[in-house]
C-alpha positions as CSV (number, residue, x, y, z in Angstrom):
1,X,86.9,-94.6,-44.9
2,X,84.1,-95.6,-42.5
3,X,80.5,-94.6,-43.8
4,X,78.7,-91.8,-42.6
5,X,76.5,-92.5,-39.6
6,X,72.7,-91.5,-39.8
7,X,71.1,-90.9,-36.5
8,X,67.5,-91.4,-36.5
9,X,66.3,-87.9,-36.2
10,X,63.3,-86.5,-37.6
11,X,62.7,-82.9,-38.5
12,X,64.7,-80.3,-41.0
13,X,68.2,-80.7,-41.3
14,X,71.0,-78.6,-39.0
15,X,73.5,-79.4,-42.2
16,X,74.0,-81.2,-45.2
17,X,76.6,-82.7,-43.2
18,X,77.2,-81.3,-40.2
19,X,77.9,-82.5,-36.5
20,X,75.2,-82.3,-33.9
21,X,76.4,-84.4,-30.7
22,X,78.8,-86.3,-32.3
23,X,76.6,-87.8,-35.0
24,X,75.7,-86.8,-38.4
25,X,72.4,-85.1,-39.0
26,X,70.0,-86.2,-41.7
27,X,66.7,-84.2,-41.7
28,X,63.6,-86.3,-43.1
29,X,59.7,-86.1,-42.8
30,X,58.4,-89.5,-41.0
31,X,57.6,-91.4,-43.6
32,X,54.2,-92.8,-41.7
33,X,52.9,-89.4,-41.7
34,X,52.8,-89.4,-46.0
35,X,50.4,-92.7,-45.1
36,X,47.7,-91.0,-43.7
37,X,44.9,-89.1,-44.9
38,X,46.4,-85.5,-43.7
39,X,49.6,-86.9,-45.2
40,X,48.9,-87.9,-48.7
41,X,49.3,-84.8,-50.0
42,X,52.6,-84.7,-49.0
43,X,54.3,-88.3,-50.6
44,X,56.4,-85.8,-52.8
45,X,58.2,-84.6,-50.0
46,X,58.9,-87.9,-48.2
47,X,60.2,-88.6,-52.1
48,X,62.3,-85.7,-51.3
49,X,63.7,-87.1,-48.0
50,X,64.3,-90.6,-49.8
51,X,66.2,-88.2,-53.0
52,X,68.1,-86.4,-50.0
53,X,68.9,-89.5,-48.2
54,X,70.5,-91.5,-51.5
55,X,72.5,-88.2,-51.9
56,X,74.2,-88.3,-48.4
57,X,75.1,-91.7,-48.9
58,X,77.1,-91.3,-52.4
59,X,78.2,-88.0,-50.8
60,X,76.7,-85.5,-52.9
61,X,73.9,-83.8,-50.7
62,X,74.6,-80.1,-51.2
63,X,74.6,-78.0,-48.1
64,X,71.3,-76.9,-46.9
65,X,70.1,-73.3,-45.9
66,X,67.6,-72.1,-43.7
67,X,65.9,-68.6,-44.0
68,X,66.6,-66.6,-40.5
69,X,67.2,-68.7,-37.7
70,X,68.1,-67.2,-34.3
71,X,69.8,-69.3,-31.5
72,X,70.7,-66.9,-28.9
73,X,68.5,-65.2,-26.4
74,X,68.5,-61.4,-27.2
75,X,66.8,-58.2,-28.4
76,X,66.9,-60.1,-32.3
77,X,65.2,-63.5,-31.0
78,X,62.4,-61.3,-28.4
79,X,61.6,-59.9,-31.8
80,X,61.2,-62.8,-33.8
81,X,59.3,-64.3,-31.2
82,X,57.1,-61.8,-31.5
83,X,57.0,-61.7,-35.5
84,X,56.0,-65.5,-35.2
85,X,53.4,-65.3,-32.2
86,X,51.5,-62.4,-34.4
87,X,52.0,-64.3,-37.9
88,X,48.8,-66.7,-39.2
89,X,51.5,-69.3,-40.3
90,X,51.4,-72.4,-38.3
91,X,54.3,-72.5,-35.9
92,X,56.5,-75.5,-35.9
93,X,57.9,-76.7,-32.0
94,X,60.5,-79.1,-31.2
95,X,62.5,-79.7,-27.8
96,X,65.7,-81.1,-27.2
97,X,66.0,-82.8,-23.8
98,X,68.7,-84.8,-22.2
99,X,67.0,-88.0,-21.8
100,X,64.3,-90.8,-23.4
101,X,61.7,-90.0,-20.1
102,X,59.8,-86.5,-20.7
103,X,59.1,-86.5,-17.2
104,X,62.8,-86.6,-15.5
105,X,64.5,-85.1,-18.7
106,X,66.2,-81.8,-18.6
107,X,64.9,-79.4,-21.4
108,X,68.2,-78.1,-22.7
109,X,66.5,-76.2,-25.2
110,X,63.2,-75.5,-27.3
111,X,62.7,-74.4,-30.7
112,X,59.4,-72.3,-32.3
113,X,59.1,-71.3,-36.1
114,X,57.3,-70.4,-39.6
115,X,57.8,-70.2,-43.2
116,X,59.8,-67.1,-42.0
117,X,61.8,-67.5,-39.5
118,X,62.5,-69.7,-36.3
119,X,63.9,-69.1,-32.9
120,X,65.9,-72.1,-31.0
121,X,66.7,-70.8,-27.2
122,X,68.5,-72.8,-24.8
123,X,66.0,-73.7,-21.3
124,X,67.3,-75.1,-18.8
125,X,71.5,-74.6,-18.5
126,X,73.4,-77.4,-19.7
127,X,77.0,-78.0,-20.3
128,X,78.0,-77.8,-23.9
129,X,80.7,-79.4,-26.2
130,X,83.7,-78.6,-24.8
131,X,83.0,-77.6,-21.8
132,X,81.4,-74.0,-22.4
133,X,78.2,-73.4,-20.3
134,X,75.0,-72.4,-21.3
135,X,73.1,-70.3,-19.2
136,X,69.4,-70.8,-18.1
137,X,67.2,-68.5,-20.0
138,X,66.0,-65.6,-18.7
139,X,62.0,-65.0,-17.8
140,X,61.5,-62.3,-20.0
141,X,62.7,-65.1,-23.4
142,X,60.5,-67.7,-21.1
143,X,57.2,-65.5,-21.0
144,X,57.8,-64.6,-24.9
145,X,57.6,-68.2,-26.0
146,X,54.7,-68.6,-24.1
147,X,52.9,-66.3,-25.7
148,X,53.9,-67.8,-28.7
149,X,52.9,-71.2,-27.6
150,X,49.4,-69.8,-26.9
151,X,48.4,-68.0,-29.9
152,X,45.6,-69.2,-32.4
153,X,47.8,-71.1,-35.1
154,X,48.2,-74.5,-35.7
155,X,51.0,-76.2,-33.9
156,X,52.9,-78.6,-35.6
157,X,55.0,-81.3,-33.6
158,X,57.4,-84.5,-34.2
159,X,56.4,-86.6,-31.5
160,X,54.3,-84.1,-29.6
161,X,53.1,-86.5,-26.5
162,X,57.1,-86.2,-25.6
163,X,57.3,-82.9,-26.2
164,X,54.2,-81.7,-24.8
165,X,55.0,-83.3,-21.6
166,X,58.3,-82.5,-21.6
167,X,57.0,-78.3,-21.9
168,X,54.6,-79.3,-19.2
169,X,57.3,-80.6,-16.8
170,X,58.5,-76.7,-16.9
171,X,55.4,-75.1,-16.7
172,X,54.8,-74.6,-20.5
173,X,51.2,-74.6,-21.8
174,X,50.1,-75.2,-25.7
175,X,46.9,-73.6,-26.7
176,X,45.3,-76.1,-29.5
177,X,45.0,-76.4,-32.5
178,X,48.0,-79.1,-32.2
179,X,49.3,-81.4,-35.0
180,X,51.3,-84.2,-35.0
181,X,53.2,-85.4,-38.0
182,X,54.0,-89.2,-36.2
């Protein structure tokens, strides 16, 4: 059998060993971040990551959860933006785009979270695997992530000079504190 294929991708995991585009997912913490000062406290997690890492290779990661995660625009994910926008937990934010240039990329899709819960909403509309399309998300979702993007806590990016222009290229403002883990 051919071995599994990692794709470079930093953040929490989709699946132990799930499919995301055609390539398998393996969640990690960038191991540079562990390096610096902010980071030190945290060389037990990249330890983690390596742990995980050896375990998807021999085959034995087991599959991972997360707590409540909503993916589709609605009454449930209005709410939950609104539980995260008023919580004092940082808030985590990642994009996905269709491209390696912020500027030109499409944003198919942004994701906000805490501790709690997350929210993932589709942006612009894309065509999915296997042909279904996704629909552009409505203003109301729109204007609810930005108040979420504007409130007080910490916000806590992979990469956030890609992302943050990326958000800005729709209009998308972050109030700071901002924090990079790269």
């Amino acid at each position: 059998p051919e071995p599994p294929h990692i794709f470079d991708w930093m953040g929490a995991p989709l699946s132990a060993r799930g499919e995301f585009g055609g390539l398998q997912v393996l969640g990690t913490l960038h191991p540079a971040f562990s390096l610096r000062p902010e980071g030190r406290g945290y060389a037990h997690v990249t330890a983690i990551h390596i742990g995980r890492a050896w375990a998807f290779a021999r085959g034995s990661l087991e599959a991972f959860t997360w707590s409540q995660s909503i993916i589709e625009p609605g009454k449930a994910a209005l709410s939950a933006l609104r539980a995260i926008t008023l919580s004092p937990l940082p808030i985590a934010v990642d994009t996905e785009t269709r491209g390696t240039d912020p500027i030109r990329a499409s944003l198919m899709a942004i994701g906000v979270g805490n501790q709690e819960l997350a929210v993932s909403l589709p942006w612009d509309g894309y065509e999915a695997k296997g042909k279904q399309w996704v629909p552009k998300l409505d203003a109301q979702h729109r204007r609810a992530i930005q108040r979420t993007l504007m409130g007080r806590q910490i916000k806590i990016f992979q990469n956030q000079n890609y992302d943050l222009l990326a958000m800005e290229r729709v209009g998308l403002k972050t109030r700071p504190p901002i924090f990079d883990l790269m």
